[in-house]
N, C-alpha and C positions, 0 to 999 in steps of 0.2 A: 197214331203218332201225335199228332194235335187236338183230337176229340178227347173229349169228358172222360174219367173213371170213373169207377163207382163212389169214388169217394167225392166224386162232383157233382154228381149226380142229384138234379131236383127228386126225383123219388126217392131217395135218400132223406131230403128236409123233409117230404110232404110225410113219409112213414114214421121219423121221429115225431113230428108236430101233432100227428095222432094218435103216438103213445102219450106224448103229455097231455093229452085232453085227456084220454083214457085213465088216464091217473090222477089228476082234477078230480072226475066224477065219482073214480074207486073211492077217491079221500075223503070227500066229499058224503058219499051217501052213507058208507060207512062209520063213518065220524070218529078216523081212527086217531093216534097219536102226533103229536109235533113232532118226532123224530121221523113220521112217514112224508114229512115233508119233503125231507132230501129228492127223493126218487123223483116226482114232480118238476121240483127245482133243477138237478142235472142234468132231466132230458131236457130240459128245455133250456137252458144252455150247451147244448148239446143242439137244440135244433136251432140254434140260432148260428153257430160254431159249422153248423156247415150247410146254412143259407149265406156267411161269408164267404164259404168256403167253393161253394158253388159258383158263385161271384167272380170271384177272385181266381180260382185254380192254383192255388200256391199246391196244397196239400193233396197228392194223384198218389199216395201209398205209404206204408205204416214207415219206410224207409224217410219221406218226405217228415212224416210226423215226428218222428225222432231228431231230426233238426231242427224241427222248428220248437221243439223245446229244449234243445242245445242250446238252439238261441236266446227265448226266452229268458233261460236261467244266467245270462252275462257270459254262456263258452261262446267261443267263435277263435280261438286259439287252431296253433298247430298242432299242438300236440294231441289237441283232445279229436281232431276229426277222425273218420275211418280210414285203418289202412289202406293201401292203395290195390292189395289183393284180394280186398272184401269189394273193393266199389264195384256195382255193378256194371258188366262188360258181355251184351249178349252179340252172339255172332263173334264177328272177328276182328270187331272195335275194343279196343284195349284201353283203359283208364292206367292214367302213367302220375305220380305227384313227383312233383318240384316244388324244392324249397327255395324261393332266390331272393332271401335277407338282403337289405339294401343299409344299413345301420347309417351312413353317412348321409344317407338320404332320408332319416327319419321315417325307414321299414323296417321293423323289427323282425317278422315273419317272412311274409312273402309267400303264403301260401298258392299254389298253383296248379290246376287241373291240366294235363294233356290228355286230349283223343285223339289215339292215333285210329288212321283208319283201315280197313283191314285190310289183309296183305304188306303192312308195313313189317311185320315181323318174319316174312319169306324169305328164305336165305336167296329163292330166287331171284329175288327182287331187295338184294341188299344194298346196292347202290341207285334204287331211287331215291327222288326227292322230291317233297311236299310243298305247294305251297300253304300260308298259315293265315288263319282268320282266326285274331283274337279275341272274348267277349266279354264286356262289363256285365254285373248284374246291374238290377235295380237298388230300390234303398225302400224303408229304411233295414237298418244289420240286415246286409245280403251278403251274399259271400259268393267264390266261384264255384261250390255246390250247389245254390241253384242253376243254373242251366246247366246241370245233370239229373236235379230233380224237377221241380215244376218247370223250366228249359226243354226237358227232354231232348235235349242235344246228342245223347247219347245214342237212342233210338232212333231218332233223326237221321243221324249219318248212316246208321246201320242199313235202314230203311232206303236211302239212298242211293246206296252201293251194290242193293237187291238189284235198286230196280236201274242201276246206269244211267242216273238222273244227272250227275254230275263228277266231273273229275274231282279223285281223290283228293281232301284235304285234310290239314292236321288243323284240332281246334283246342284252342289254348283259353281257358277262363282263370281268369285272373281275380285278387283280389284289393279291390282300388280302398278298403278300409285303414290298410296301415294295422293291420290286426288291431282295431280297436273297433269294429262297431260304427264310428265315426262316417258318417256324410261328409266326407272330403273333395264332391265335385272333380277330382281327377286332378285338380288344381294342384301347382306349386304353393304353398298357401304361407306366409308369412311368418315365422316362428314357429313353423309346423311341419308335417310331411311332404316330401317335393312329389308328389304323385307324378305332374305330369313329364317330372325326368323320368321316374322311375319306372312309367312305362311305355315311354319312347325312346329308354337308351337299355336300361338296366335288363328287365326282359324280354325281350325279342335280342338281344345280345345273346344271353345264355339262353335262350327254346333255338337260336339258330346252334349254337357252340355244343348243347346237348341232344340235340334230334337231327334227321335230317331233314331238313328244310331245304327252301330256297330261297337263299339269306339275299331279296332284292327285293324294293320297295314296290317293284310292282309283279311280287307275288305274294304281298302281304294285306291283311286287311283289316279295320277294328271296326266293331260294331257294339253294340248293346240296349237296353232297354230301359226308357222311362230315366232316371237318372243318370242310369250307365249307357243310354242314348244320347244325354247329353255330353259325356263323356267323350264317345266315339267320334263326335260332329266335331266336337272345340278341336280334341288331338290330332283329328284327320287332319282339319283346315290348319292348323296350327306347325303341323311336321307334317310336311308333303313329302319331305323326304324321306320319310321313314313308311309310308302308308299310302296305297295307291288306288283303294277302295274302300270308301264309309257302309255302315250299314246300322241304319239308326231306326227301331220299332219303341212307337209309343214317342214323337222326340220332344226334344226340348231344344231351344237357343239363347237358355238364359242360366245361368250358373242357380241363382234364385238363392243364395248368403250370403251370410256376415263376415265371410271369414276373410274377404277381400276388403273389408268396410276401414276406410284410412287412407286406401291406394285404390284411388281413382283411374289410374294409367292402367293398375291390372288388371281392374273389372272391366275395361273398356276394352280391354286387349284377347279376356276370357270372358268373351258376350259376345256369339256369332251374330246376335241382329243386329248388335253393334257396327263391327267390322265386315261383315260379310257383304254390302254392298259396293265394298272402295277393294273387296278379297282381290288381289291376283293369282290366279292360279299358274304357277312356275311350271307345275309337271302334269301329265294326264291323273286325273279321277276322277273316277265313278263313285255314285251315291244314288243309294236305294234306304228312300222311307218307305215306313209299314206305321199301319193304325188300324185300328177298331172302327166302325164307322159311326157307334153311337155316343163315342166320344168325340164330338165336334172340335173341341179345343185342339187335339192331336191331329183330326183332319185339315181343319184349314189350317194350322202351322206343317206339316207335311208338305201342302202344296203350293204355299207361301215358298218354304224352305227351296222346294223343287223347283217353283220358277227363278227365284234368286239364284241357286247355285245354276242350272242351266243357262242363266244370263250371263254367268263368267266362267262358261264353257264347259263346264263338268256334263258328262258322260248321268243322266238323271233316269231313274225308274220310282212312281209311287203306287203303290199297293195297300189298297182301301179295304181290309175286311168286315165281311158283311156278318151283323146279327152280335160285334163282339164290343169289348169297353177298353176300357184304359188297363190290362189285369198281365199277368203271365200268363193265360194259357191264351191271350192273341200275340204274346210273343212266342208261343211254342209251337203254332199256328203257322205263323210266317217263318218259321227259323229256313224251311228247306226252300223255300222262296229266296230269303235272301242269301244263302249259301249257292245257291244256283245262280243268281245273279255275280256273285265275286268270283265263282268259276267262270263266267262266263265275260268276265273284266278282265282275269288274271294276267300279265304280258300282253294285253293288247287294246288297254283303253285309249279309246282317240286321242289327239292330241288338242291341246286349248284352243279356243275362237277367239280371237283378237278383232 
């Protein structure tokens, strides 16, 4: 679920890194042609492609790799993603798309991933409902197909519902780009996309109006990772009314752009280290950080974060993983951690300390 593939695999670099030598010395002894160069030169871009790769864990399958040269190339469009009967759905997790165009809010798209989880399509069970934990991705060009692919959110849940880890949720990734590609922080941004109406009024309006949910703020949750961690934290603190548990891996408390640069009042307003000290918390919630622990920066802001919000009453869990860095696969790591944790906040986070 959260360990290595082979496509992350250090035997993976260390077997390429030894065909490039091997090819060196063919080239070499032989004393063949300038065009025998190539072979040399691409393994070894090639083994360097997946000593990032190793790193990083964006890329877990040739699925993964075909996005990321989606991306690459400028798509990150709706129309160009995969149908939603191709996306992978093993077990009795179902990949569902929504389109929820916000045009007056400067979203042209709105592309959007549903997981529903299994059993939601039993006629037996046609009048349950879910509650929903939304996720940002990171940056930079992320989309809400990763956390189905290097996320593995997919298998996450499935894996989950094996094992009776936690009550059924639906998970909703979202794409906070405004279909461009663009690092928009989740911000209302000035002349720009209002992300942060658009995803505390616009979608979770329509995922409650089209799925069955449990359209109440405290069966709802947003989280995300690295960028779209800082996302999760501004919105959560920001619309308590709409969101009744955070769940922030990799975080951040600082927007860290220009795109607020002129309006002092917003950046001070979308800057939790800002405000976060003088926060009142109106309504019960919980917040759960996660980090790498050889990423120090993300550790002591974690637990910075964690004594702060716990000091203005928030319902707090942080989770330190061992051996990992700043990457997606310590957020694919933690995802069943924190999914476990908002199941276990859902309808019943304490109430604030005054």
């Amino acid at each position: 679920m959260g360990g290595r593939s082979p496509l992350e695999s250090t035997v993976l670099v260390v077997a390429l890194g030894l065909l490039t030598a091997a090819a060196v010395v063919v080239l070499l002894r032989r004393r063949m042609r300038r065009i025998a160069l190539v072979v040399p030169v691409l393994l070894a871009v090639l083994t360097c492609a997946a000593g990032v790769n190793s790193y990083v864990g964006y890329v877990r399958s040739l699925d993964d790799f075909a996005r990321l040269l989606l991306l690459a190339s400028g798509g990150n469009g709706e129309a160009e993603q995969t149908p939603p009967e191709s996306l992978p759905a093993p077990g009795g997790v179902r990949v569902a798309d929504a389109s929820l165009p916000d045009p007056q809010l400067g979203i042209p798209t709105g592309r959007t991933r549903v997981l529903l989880p299994p059993g939601y399509d039993d006629p037996a069970r046609a009048t349950e409902r879910y509650p929903v934990v939304y996720l940002v991705h990171g940056y930079p060009s992320g989309g809400p197909d990763d956390w189905l692919g290097p996320g593995g959110a997919v298998q996450t849940l499935q894996a989950m519902a094996d094992a009776h880890a936690a009550p059924p949720v639906i998970v909703v990734a979202v794409d906070a780009t405004a279909g461009t590609g663009t690092d928009w922080e989740c911000l209302n941004v000035p002349g720009g996309p209002q992300l942060e109406s658009y995803l505390t009024t616009t979608v979770p309006r329509a995922i409650d109006a089209q799925f069955r949910t449990l359209p109440d703020r405290g069966e709802r949750a947003i989280g995300g990772m690295s960028g779209g961690a800082f996302c999760a934290l501004n919105l959560g603190l920001r619309h308590q009314n709409t969101y009744s548990v955070i769940l922030a891996t990799e975080p951040s408390d600082d927007p860290d752009t220009a795109l607020l640069a002129g309006h002092p009042d917003l950046l001070r307003a979308n800057t939790p280290r800002d405000y976060l000290p003088t926060l009142e918390l109106l309504q019960p919630l919980a917040v759960m950080l996660h980090a790498g622990v050889v990423a120090r920066t993300d550790v002591d802001l974690a637990y910075r974060l964690g004594d702060q919000l716990a000091g203005r009453g928030a319902n707090v869990a942080v989770r330190i993983e061992p051996g990992e860095w700043h990457t997606w696969r310590t957020a694919r790591i933690g995802l069943p951690y924190l999914l476990a944790f908002a199941g276990e906040n859902f309808g019943k986070a304490p109430p604030p300390r005054h």
